[in-house]
C-alpha positions as CSV (number, residue, x, y, z in Angstrom):
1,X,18.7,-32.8,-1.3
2,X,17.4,-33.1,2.2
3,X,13.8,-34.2,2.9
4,X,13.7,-33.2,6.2
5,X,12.4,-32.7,8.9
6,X,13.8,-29.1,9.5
7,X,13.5,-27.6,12.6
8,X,13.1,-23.7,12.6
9,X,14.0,-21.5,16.2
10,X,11.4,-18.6,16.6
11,X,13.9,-15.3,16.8
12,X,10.8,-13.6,18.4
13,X,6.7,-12.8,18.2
14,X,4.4,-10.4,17.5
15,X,2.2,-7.9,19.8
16,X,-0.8,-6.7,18.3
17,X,-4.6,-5.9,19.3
18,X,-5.4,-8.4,16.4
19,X,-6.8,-11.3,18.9
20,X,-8.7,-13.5,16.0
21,X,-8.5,-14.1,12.4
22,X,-12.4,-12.4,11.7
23,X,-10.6,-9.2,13.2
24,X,-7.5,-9.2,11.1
25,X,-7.3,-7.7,7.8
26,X,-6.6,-9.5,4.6
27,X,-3.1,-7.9,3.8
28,X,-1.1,-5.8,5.9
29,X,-2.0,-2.3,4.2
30,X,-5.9,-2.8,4.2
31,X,-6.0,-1.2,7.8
32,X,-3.9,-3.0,10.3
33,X,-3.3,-1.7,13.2
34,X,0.4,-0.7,14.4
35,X,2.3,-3.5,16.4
36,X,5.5,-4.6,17.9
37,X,8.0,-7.1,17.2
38,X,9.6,-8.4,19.7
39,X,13.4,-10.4,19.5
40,X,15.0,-12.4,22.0
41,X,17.6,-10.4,23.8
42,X,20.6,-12.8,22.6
43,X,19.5,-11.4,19.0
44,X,20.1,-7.8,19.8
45,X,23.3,-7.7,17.7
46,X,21.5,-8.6,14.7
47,X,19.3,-5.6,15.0
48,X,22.1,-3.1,15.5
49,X,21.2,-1.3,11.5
50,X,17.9,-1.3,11.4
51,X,16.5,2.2,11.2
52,X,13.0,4.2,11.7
53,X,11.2,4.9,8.3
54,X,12.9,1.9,6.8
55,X,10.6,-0.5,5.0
56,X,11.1,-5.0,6.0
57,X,10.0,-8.3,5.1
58,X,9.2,-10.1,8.3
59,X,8.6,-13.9,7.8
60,X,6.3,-15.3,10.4
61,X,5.1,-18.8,11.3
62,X,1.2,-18.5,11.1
63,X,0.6,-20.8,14.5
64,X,-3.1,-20.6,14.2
65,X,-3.3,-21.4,10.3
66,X,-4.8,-25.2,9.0
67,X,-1.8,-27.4,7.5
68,X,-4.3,-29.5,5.6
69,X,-5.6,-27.1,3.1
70,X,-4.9,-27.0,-0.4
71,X,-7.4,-25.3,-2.2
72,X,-9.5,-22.1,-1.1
73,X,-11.8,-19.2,-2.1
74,X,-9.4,-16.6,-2.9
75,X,-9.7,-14.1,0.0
76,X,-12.4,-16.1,1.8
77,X,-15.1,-15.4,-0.8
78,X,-17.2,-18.3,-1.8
79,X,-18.6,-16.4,-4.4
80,X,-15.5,-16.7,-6.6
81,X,-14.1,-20.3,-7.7
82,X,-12.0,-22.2,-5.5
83,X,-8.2,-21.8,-6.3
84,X,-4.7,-24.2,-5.3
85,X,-3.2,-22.4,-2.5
86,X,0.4,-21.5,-3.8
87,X,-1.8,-19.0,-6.1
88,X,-2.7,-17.6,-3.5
89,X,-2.0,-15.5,0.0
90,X,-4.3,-17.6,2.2
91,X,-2.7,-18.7,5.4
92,X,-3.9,-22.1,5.5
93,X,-1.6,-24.1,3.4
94,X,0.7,-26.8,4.8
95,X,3.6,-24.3,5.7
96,X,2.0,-21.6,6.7
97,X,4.8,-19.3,6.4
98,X,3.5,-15.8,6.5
99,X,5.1,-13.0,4.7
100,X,4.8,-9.0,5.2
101,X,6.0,-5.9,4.3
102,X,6.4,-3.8,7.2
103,X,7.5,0.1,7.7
104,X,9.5,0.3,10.9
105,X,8.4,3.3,12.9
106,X,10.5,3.6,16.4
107,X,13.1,1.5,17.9
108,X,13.1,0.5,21.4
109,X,16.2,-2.1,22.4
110,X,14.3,-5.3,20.9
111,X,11.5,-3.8,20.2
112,X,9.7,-2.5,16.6
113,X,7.4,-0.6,16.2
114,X,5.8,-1.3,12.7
115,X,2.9,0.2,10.6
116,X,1.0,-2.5,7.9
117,X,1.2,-6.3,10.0
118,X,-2.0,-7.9,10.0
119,X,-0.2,-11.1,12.1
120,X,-2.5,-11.9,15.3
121,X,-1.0,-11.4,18.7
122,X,1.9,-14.1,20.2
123,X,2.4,-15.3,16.1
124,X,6.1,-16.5,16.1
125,X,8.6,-14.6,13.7
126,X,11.0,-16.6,12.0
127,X,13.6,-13.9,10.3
128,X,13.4,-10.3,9.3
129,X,15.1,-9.0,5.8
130,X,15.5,-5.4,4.3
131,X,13.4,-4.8,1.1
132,X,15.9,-4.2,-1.4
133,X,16.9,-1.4,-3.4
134,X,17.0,-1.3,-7.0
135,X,19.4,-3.5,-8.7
136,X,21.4,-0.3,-10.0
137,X,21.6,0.9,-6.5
138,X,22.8,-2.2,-4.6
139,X,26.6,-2.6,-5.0
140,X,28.8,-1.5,-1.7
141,X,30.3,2.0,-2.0
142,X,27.8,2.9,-5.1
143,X,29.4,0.1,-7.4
144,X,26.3,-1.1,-9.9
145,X,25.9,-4.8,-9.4
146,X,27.2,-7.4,-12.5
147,X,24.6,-8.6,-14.8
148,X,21.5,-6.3,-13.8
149,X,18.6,-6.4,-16.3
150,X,17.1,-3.0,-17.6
151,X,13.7,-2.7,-15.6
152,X,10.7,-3.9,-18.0
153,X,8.8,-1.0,-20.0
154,X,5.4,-1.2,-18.5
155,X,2.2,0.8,-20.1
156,X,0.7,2.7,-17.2
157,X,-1.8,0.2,-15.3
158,X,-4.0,2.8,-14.7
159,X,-4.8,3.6,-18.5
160,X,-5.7,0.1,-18.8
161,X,-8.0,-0.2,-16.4
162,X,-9.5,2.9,-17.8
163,X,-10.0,1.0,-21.2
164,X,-11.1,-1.9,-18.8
165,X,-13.8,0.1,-17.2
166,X,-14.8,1.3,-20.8
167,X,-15.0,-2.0,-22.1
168,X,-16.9,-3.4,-19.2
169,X,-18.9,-0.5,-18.2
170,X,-17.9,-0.8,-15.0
171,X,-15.8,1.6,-13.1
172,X,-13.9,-0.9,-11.0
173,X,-12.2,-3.9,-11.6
174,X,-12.9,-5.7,-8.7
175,X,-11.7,-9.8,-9.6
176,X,-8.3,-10.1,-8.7
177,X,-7.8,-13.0,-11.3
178,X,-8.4,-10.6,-14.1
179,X,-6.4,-8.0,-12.6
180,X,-3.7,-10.5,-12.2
181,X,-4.3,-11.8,-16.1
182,X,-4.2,-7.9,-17.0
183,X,-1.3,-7.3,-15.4
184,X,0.7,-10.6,-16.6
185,X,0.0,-9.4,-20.2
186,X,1.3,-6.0,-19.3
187,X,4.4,-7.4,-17.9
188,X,4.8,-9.8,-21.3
189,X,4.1,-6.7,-23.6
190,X,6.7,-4.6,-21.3
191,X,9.8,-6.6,-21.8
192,X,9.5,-5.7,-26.2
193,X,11.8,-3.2,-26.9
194,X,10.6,-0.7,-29.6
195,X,8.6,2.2,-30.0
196,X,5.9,3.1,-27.3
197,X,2.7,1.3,-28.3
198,X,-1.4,1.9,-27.9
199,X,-2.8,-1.6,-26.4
200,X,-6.4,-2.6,-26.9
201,X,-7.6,-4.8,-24.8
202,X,-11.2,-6.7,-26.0
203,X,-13.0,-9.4,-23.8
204,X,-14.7,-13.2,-24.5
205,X,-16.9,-15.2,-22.1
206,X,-13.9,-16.4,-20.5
207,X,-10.9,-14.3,-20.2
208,X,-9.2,-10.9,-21.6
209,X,-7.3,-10.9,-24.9
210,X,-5.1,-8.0,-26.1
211,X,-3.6,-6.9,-29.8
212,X,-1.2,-4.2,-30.2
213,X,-0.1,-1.8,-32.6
214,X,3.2,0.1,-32.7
């Protein structure tokens, strides 16, 4: 295994009225505004199949992020207890790769237009990927792709969080590390194969706890 040091080529950057980090949304989908990517010309070739209305992963290097950072308030609220980095999306950690799911709206040589990037203007983009289908609907020419697992048999989230609400009186559940806890369990209770069950979900000081009946 090689320790390094890698070098990584920017294949373009990102123009966007998002001039600071205070102006910039959190995530990509909580009101950012529409941007461009721009490529180098050389890397036009590698562009040639992307379409409008298709949906990408850009990868960007977050230029204006701290490297020294390894724990932080999840989404910048000090109100809520300090968390290790790689549990979270913060951009300060000591690569600060940045990662975001774009729709691409219009085409213009080297140019995308994209809906949902919440990168600041100039940041550096290091590769852009299509967001897969399916398993099942991957293989060239229609062929299903060896060795795909059936998709987990989730309870609907939302009639959880109902029950949630119920249990907590509130109408919201607004602390992402419960929500992530909830929907951990969920996914654990959704790979059992059997009958479809009735979860009840009760709550201690400290965390959630769930039984089930079939």
């Amino acid at each position: 295994m090689s320790n390094g040091p890698f070098q990584l080529h920017p294949i373009g950057w990102v123009e966007s009225s998002l001039l600071t980090r205070d102006a910039a949304p959190r995530q990509g989908d909580e009101g950012a505004p529409d941007a461009w990517i721009v490529f180098e010309q050389a890397l036009a070739e590698g562009l040639r199949d992307v379409q409008p209305g298709g949906a990408l992963i850009v990868l960007t290097w977050l230029d204006r992020a701290r490297r020294d950072v390894l724990r932080v308030h999840p989404r910048g609220d000090s109100s809520r207890p300090e968390q290790g980095v790689f549990s979270t999306r913060s951009p300060d950690r000591p690569n600060p790769i940045g990662l975001h799911r774009v729709e691409v709206v219009a085409i213009e040589g080297v140019r995308l237009h994209v809906h949902n990037l919440e990168a600041l203007d100039g940041t550096p983009v290091l590769d852009l990927k299509p967001v897969l289908a399916t398993c099942s609907e991957r293989g060239a020419g229609g062929d299903r792709v060896a060795a795909c697992r059936p998709a987990p048999r989730l309870a609907p989230i939302a009639a959880l969080y109902g029950e949630l609400a119920r249990v907590t009186g509130s109408p919201v559940v607004d602390d992402d590390a419960e929500r992530r806890l909830l929907e951990r369990r969920l996914a654990e209770l959704g790979t059992a194969t059997g009958p479809a069950r009735q979860e009840h979900w009760t709550r201690d000081s400290t965390s959630w706890g769930f039984s089930c009946v079939t």
